[in-house]
ZALODREN-893005 format. One record per residue (C-alpha): x, y, z; residue in one letter. Coordinates in pm, 1 decimal. Last residue first. Example, Ala and Ser with C-alpha at 12.3 -4.5 7.8 and 13.67 -1.06 7.14 Angstrom:
// residues 2
+----------+----------+----------+------+
!       c1 !       c2 !       c3 ! resn !
+----------+----------+----------+------+
!   1367.0 !   -106.0 !    714.0 !    S !
!   1230.0 !   -450.0 !    780.0 !    A !
+----------+----------+----------+------+
***
This chain:
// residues 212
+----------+----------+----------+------+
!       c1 !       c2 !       c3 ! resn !
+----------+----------+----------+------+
!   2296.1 !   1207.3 !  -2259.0 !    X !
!   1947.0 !    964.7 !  -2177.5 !    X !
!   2138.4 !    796.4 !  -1864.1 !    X !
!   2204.8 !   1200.3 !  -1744.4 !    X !
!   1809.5 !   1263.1 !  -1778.0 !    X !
!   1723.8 !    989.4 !  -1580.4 !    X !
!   1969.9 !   1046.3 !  -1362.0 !    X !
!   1867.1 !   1421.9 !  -1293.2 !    X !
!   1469.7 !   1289.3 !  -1271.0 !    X !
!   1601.6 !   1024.6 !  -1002.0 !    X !
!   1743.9 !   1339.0 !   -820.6 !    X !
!   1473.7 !   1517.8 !   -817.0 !    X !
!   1219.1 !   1199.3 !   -658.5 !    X !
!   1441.9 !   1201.6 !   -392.5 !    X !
!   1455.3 !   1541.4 !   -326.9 !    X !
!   1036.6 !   1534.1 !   -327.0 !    X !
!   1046.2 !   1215.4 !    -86.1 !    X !
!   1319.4 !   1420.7 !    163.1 !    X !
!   1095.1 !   1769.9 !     84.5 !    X !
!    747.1 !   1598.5 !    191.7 !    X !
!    923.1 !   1412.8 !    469.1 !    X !
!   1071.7 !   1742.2 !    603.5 !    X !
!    729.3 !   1952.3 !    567.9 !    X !
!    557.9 !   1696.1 !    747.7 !    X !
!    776.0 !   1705.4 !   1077.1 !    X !
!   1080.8 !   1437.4 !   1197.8 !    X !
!    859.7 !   1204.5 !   1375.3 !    X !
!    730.6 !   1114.7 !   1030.1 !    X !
!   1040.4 !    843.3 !    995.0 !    X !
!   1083.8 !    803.8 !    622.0 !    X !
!   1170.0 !    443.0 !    457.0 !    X !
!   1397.1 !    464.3 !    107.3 !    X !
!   1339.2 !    264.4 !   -259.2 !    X !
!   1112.0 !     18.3 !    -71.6 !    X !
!   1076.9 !   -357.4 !   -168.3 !    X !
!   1419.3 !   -421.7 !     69.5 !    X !
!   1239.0 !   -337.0 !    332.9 !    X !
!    912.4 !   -584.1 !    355.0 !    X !
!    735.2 !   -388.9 !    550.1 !    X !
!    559.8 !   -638.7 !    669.7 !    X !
!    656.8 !   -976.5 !    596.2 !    X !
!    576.2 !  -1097.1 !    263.2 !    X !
!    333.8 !  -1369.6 !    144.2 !    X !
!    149.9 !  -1101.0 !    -85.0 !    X !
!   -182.7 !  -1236.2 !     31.8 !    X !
!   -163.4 !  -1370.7 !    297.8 !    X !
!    184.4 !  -1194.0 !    447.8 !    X !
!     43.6 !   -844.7 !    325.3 !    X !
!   -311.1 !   -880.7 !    539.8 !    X !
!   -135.0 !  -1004.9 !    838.3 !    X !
!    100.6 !   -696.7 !    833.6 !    X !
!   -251.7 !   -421.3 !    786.1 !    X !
!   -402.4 !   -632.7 !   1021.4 !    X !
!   -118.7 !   -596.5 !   1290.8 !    X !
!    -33.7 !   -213.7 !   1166.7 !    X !
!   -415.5 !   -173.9 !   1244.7 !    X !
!   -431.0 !   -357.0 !   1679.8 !    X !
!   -134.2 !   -165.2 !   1775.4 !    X !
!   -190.7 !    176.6 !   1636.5 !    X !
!   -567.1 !    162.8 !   1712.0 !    X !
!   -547.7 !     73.0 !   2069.6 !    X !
!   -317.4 !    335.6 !   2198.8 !    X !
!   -550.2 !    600.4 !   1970.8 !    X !
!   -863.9 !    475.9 !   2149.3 !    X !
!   -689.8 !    485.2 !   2466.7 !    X !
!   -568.0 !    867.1 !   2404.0 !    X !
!   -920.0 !    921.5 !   2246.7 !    X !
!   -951.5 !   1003.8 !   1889.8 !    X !
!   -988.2 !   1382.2 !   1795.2 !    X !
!   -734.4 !   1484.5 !   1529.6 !    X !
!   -490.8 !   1600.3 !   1827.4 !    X !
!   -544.1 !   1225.7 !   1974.4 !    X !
!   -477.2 !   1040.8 !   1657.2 !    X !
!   -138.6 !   1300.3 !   1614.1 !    X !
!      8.9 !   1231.4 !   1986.6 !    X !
!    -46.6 !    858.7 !   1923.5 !    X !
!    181.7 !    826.2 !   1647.2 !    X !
!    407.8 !    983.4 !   1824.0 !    X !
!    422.8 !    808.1 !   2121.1 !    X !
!    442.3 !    487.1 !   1852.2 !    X !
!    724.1 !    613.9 !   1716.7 !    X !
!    675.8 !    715.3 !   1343.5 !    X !
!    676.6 !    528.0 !   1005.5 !    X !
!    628.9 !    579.6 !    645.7 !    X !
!    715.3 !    370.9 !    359.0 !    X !
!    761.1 !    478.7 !      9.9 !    X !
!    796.5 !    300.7 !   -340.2 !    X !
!    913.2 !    525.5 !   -689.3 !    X !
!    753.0 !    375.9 !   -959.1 !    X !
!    848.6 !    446.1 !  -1322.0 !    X !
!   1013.5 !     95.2 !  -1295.1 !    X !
!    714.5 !    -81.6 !  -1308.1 !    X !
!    788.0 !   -447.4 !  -1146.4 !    X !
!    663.9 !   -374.9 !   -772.6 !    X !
!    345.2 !   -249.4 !   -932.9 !    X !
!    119.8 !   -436.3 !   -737.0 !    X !
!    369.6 !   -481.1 !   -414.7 !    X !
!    389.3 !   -117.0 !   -341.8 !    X !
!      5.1 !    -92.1 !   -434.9 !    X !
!   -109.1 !   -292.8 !   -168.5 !    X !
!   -359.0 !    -70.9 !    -74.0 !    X !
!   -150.4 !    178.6 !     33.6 !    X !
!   -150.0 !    521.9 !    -84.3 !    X !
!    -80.1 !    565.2 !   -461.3 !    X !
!     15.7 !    969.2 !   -591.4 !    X !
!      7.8 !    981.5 !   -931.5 !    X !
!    111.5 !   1105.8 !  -1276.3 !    X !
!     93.3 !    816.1 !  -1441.5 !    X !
!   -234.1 !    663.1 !  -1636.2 !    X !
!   -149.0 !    373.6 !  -1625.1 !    X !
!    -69.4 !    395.1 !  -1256.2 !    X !
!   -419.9 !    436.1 !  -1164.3 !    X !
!   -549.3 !    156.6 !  -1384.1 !    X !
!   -286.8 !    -67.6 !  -1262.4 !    X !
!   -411.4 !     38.2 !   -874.4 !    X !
!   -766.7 !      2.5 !   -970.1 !    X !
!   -714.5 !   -354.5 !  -1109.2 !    X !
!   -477.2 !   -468.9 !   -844.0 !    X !
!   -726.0 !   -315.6 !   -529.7 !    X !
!  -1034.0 !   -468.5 !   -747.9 !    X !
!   -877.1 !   -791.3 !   -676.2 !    X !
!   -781.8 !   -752.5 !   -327.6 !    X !
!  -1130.2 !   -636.4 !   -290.4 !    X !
!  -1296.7 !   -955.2 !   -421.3 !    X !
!  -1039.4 !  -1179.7 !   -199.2 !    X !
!  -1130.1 !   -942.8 !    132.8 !    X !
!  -1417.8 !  -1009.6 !    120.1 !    X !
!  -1771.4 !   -885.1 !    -70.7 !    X !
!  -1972.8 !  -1211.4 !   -138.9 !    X !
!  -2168.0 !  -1277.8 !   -437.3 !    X !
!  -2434.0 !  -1556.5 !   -441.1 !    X !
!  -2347.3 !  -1867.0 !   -599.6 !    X !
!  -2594.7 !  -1918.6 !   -887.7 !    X !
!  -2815.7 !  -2239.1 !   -837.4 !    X !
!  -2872.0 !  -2458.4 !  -1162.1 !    X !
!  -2519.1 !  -2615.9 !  -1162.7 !    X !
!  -2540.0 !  -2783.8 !   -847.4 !    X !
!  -2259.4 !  -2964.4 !   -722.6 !    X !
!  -2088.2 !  -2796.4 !   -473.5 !    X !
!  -2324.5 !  -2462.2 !   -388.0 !    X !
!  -2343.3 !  -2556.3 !    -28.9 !    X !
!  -1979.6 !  -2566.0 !    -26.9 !    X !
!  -1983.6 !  -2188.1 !   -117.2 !    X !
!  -2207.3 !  -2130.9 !    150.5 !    X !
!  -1967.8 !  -2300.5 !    429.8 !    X !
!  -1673.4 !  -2182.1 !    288.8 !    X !
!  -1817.3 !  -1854.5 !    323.6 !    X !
!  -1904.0 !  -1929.7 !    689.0 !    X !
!  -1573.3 !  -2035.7 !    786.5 !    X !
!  -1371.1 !  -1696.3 !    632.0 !    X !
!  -1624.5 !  -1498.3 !    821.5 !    X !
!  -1540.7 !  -1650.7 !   1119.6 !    X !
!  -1168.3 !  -1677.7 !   1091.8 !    X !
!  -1150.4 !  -1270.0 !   1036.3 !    X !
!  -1124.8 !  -1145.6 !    678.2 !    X !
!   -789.9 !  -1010.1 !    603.9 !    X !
!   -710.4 !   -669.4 !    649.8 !    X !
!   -593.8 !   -388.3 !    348.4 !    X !
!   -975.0 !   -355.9 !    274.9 !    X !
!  -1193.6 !   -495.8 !    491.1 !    X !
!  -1416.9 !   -215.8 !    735.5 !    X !
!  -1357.3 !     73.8 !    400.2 !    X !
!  -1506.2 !   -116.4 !    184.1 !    X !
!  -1846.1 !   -153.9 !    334.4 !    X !
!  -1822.8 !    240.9 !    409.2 !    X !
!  -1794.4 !    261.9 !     11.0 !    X !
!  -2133.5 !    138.5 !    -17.9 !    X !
!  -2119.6 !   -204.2 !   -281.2 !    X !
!  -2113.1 !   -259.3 !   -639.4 !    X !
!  -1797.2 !   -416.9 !   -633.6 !    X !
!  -1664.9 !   -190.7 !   -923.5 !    X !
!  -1829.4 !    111.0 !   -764.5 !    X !
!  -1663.3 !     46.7 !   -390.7 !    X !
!  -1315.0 !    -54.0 !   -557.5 !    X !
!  -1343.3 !    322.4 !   -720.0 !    X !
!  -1461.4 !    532.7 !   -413.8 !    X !
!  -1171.5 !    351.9 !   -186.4 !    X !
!   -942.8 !    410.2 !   -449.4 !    X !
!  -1072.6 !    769.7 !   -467.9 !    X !
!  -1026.9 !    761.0 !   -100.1 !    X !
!   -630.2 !    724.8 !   -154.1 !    X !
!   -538.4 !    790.7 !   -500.4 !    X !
!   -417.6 !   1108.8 !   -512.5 !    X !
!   -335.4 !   1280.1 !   -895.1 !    X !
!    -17.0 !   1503.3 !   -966.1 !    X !
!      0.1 !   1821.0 !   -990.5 !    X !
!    370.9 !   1756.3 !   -775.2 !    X !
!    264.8 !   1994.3 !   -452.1 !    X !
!    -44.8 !   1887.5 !   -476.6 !    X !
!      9.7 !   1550.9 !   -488.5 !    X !
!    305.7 !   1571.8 !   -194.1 !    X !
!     25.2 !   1773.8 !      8.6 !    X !
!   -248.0 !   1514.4 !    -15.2 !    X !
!     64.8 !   1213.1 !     42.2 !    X !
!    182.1 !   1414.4 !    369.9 !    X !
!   -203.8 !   1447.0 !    486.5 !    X !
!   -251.9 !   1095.3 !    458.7 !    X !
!    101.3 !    966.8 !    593.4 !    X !
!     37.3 !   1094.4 !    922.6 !    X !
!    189.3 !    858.2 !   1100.7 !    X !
!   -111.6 !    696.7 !   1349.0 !    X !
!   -138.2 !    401.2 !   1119.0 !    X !
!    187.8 !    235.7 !   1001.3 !    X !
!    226.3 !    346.7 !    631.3 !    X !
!    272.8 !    269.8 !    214.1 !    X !
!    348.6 !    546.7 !    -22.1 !    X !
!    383.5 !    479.5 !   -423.2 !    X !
!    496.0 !    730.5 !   -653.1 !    X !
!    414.3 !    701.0 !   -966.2 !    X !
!    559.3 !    905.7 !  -1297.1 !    X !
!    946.8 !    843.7 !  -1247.6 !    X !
!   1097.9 !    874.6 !  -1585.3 !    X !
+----------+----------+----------+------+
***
Protein backbone atom coordinates (compact mmCIF):
# COMPACT_ATOMS: atom_id res chain seq x y z
CA UNK A 1 0.00 0.00 0.00
CA UNK A 2 1.27 3.25 -1.27
CA UNK A 3 1.58 5.59 1.91
CA UNK A 4 4.47 8.23 0.53
CA UNK A 5 4.53 9.99 -2.20
CA UNK A 6 7.60 11.58 -3.15
CA UNK A 7 7.75 14.82 -5.62
CA UNK A 8 10.99 16.13 -6.89
CA UNK A 9 11.10 19.59 -9.39
CA UNK A 10 12.90 22.10 -11.74
CA UNK A 11 12.36 25.53 -10.10
CA UNK A 12 9.88 27.86 -11.68
CA UNK A 13 7.14 24.67 -12.03
CA UNK A 14 4.97 25.11 -9.54
CA UNK A 15 5.45 22.00 -7.82
CA UNK A 16 4.90 23.72 -4.26
CA UNK A 17 1.48 24.67 -4.56
CA UNK A 18 0.60 21.26 -6.56
CA UNK A 19 2.24 19.11 -3.58
CA UNK A 20 0.07 21.63 -0.73
CA UNK A 21 -3.05 20.82 -2.69
CA UNK A 22 -2.19 16.98 -3.45
CA UNK A 23 -1.75 16.76 0.71
CA UNK A 24 -4.80 18.21 1.24
CA UNK A 25 -6.56 16.70 -1.09
CA UNK A 26 -5.13 13.03 0.22
CA UNK A 27 -5.17 14.11 4.42
CA UNK A 28 -2.06 13.44 4.17
CA UNK A 29 0.99 15.32 5.82
CA UNK A 30 3.50 18.02 3.65
CA UNK A 31 6.85 17.92 4.23
CA UNK A 32 8.32 20.75 2.45
CA UNK A 33 9.08 23.80 4.96
CA UNK A 34 8.47 21.54 7.84
CA UNK A 35 11.59 19.75 6.54
CA UNK A 36 13.19 22.89 6.33
CA UNK A 37 11.81 23.71 10.10
CA UNK A 38 12.98 20.17 11.23
CA UNK A 39 16.77 19.99 9.65
CA UNK A 40 16.99 23.72 11.08
CA UNK A 41 16.15 22.36 14.90
CA UNK A 42 18.32 19.27 14.61
CA UNK A 43 21.32 21.48 13.41
CA UNK A 44 20.61 23.95 15.83
CA UNK A 45 20.73 26.67 13.44
CA UNK A 46 17.96 29.64 11.95
CA UNK A 47 15.97 28.03 9.39
CA UNK A 48 16.94 30.94 6.83
CA UNK A 49 20.62 29.38 7.25
CA UNK A 50 19.14 26.24 5.86
CA UNK A 51 17.33 27.37 3.43
CA UNK A 52 20.82 29.24 1.35
CA UNK A 53 22.49 25.24 1.24
CA UNK A 54 20.22 22.73 1.25
CA UNK A 55 19.69 20.69 -2.02
CA UNK A 56 23.18 22.71 -3.45
CA UNK A 57 26.54 21.87 -2.79
CA UNK A 58 28.82 24.15 -0.98
CA UNK A 59 30.69 26.45 -3.35
CA UNK A 60 34.71 25.73 -3.88
CA UNK A 61 35.45 28.41 -1.37
CA UNK A 62 33.69 27.32 1.39
CA UNK A 63 34.60 23.76 0.75
CA UNK A 64 38.61 25.12 0.91
CA UNK A 65 38.28 26.89 4.04
CA UNK A 66 36.71 23.99 5.99
CA UNK A 67 39.40 21.84 4.97
CA UNK A 68 41.52 24.37 6.04
CA UNK A 69 40.03 24.47 9.81
CA UNK A 70 39.54 20.97 10.01
CA UNK A 71 43.28 20.44 9.10
CA UNK A 72 44.11 22.80 11.74
CA UNK A 73 42.54 20.45 14.15
CA UNK A 74 44.97 17.31 12.82
CA UNK A 75 46.57 16.16 15.66
CA UNK A 76 45.35 17.64 18.66
CA UNK A 77 43.15 15.80 20.80
CA UNK A 78 42.55 18.56 23.44
CA UNK A 79 40.89 21.14 20.94
CA UNK A 80 37.19 20.32 19.91
CA UNK A 81 36.57 20.90 16.17
CA UNK A 82 34.11 23.51 15.91
CA UNK A 83 30.79 22.66 14.15
CA UNK A 84 30.18 23.69 10.73
CA UNK A 85 26.68 23.85 9.02
CA UNK A 86 27.30 22.53 5.08
CA UNK A 87 25.95 20.97 2.96
CA UNK A 88 27.40 17.34 4.45
CA UNK A 89 25.53 18.12 7.98
CA UNK A 90 22.30 18.92 6.09
CA UNK A 91 22.45 16.06 3.76
CA UNK A 92 22.46 14.11 6.83
CA UNK A 93 19.66 15.59 8.67
CA UNK A 94 17.80 15.60 5.05
CA UNK A 95 18.08 11.32 5.33
CA UNK A 96 17.14 11.34 8.94
CA UNK A 97 14.12 13.73 8.59
CA UNK A 98 13.04 12.21 5.40
CA UNK A 99 13.05 8.37 7.11
CA UNK A 100 11.38 9.88 9.99
CA UNK A 101 8.77 11.43 7.73
CA UNK A 102 8.11 8.40 5.81
CA UNK A 103 7.87 6.26 8.92
CA UNK A 104 5.32 7.60 9.80
CA UNK A 105 3.37 7.32 6.20
CA UNK A 106 0.85 9.23 5.12
CA UNK A 107 2.90 11.95 3.40
CA UNK A 108 3.59 14.25 0.99
CA UNK A 109 7.90 14.56 0.51
CA UNK A 110 9.15 17.53 -1.62
CA UNK A 111 12.62 17.32 -2.66
CA UNK A 112 15.33 17.16 -0.58
CA UNK A 113 16.64 14.22 -1.87
CA UNK A 114 13.98 12.22 -0.72
CA UNK A 115 13.40 10.31 -4.15
CA UNK A 116 16.79 8.83 -3.74
CA UNK A 117 16.44 8.32 0.31
CA UNK A 118 13.74 6.05 0.16
CA UNK A 119 14.41 4.74 -3.32
CA UNK A 120 14.13 1.10 -1.68
CA UNK A 121 10.55 1.54 0.21
CA UNK A 122 8.13 0.23 -1.92
CA UNK A 123 5.17 2.17 -0.31
CA UNK A 124 6.71 5.12 -2.17
CA UNK A 125 5.35 6.43 -5.09
CA UNK A 126 8.39 8.95 -6.81
CA UNK A 127 7.40 12.18 -8.86
CA UNK A 128 9.15 14.60 -11.01
CA UNK A 129 7.88 17.80 -12.23
CA UNK A 130 8.88 19.86 -15.10
CA UNK A 131 7.69 22.80 -17.30
CA UNK A 132 9.18 24.80 -20.29
CA UNK A 133 11.34 27.19 -19.29
CA UNK A 134 8.80 30.17 -20.79
CA UNK A 135 6.65 28.71 -18.51
CA UNK A 136 8.42 28.45 -15.77
CA UNK A 137 9.17 31.96 -16.01
CA UNK A 138 5.59 33.17 -16.60
CA UNK A 139 4.67 31.72 -12.92
CA UNK A 140 8.07 33.42 -10.95
CA UNK A 141 7.04 36.64 -12.54
CA UNK A 142 3.08 36.39 -11.66
CA UNK A 143 4.29 35.53 -7.92
CA UNK A 144 6.37 38.72 -8.00
CA UNK A 145 10.04 38.01 -9.17
CA UNK A 146 11.36 40.06 -11.92
CA UNK A 147 11.26 38.73 -15.57
CA UNK A 148 15.31 38.80 -15.38
CA UNK A 149 15.29 37.67 -11.94
CA UNK A 150 12.99 34.77 -12.89
CA UNK A 151 15.32 34.07 -16.31
CA UNK A 152 18.18 33.86 -13.94
CA UNK A 153 16.75 31.74 -11.27
CA UNK A 154 15.53 28.82 -13.45
CA UNK A 155 18.88 28.40 -15.04
CA UNK A 156 21.29 29.07 -12.37
CA UNK A 157 18.75 26.47 -9.35
CA UNK A 158 18.02 23.34 -11.59
CA UNK A 159 22.10 23.61 -12.09
CA UNK A 160 22.69 23.44 -8.21
CA UNK A 161 19.89 21.45 -7.53
CA UNK A 162 21.70 18.68 -10.58
CA UNK A 163 25.24 19.30 -9.12
CA UNK A 164 23.98 18.72 -5.70
CA UNK A 165 22.36 15.03 -6.75
CA UNK A 166 25.54 13.93 -8.84
CA UNK A 167 27.85 14.59 -5.42
CA UNK A 168 26.15 13.26 -3.35
CA UNK A 169 23.82 10.70 -4.85
CA UNK A 170 26.30 10.31 -7.94
CA UNK A 171 23.30 10.40 -10.32
CA UNK A 172 22.53 12.58 -13.13
CA UNK A 173 19.69 14.74 -12.71
CA UNK A 174 16.66 13.52 -12.98
CA UNK A 175 17.72 10.42 -13.04
CA UNK A 176 14.50 8.90 -15.07
CA UNK A 177 14.39 5.63 -14.61
CA UNK A 178 14.24 6.37 -10.46
CA UNK A 179 10.74 7.95 -11.13
CA UNK A 180 7.50 5.91 -11.30
CA UNK A 181 6.09 8.71 -14.12
CA UNK A 182 7.47 12.57 -14.92
CA UNK A 183 4.55 15.37 -15.20
CA UNK A 184 4.93 18.38 -17.43
CA UNK A 185 3.20 21.45 -15.27
CA UNK A 186 2.62 23.31 -18.52
CA UNK A 187 -0.47 21.34 -18.73
CA UNK A 188 -2.45 23.26 -15.53
CA UNK A 189 -2.38 22.33 -11.68
CA UNK A 190 -5.57 20.74 -11.51
CA UNK A 191 -4.38 18.14 -14.36
CA UNK A 192 -1.10 17.17 -12.58
CA UNK A 193 -2.90 16.91 -9.27
CA UNK A 194 -5.60 14.43 -10.92
CA UNK A 195 -2.72 12.48 -13.31
CA UNK A 196 -0.50 11.88 -9.76
CA UNK A 197 -3.93 11.21 -7.81
CA UNK A 198 -5.06 8.53 -10.82
CA UNK A 199 -1.91 7.13 -10.50
CA UNK A 200 -1.79 6.70 -7.06
CA UNK A 201 -5.74 4.90 -7.59
CA UNK A 202 -4.73 2.59 -9.63
CA UNK A 203 -1.70 1.29 -7.56
CA UNK A 204 -4.35 1.05 -4.57
CA UNK A 205 -6.66 -1.27 -7.19
CA UNK A 206 -3.47 -3.55 -7.71
CA UNK A 207 -2.68 -3.66 -4.46
CA UNK A 208 -5.84 -4.78 -3.53
CA UNK A 209 -6.19 -7.28 -6.65
CA UNK A 210 -2.39 -8.91 -5.62
CA UNK A 211 -4.05 -9.37 -1.96
CA UNK A 212 -7.39 -11.46 -3.75
Amino acid sequence: MIRVITIEREYGCGAAGIARELAARLGWKLWDQVLTEEIAGLAHCEQSEVKQREERKDPLYYRLLKSFVLGSYEGNSSVQPVETLDADSIVKFSERVVADAAASGNCVIVGRGSQHFLRGRDDTLRFFLYGSREEKIRRLVSEGQSQAEAEMLTETVDRERAAFIKNYFHADWPNRSLYHAMVNTDTGNETVIRAILSFLGQNRVLHATSET
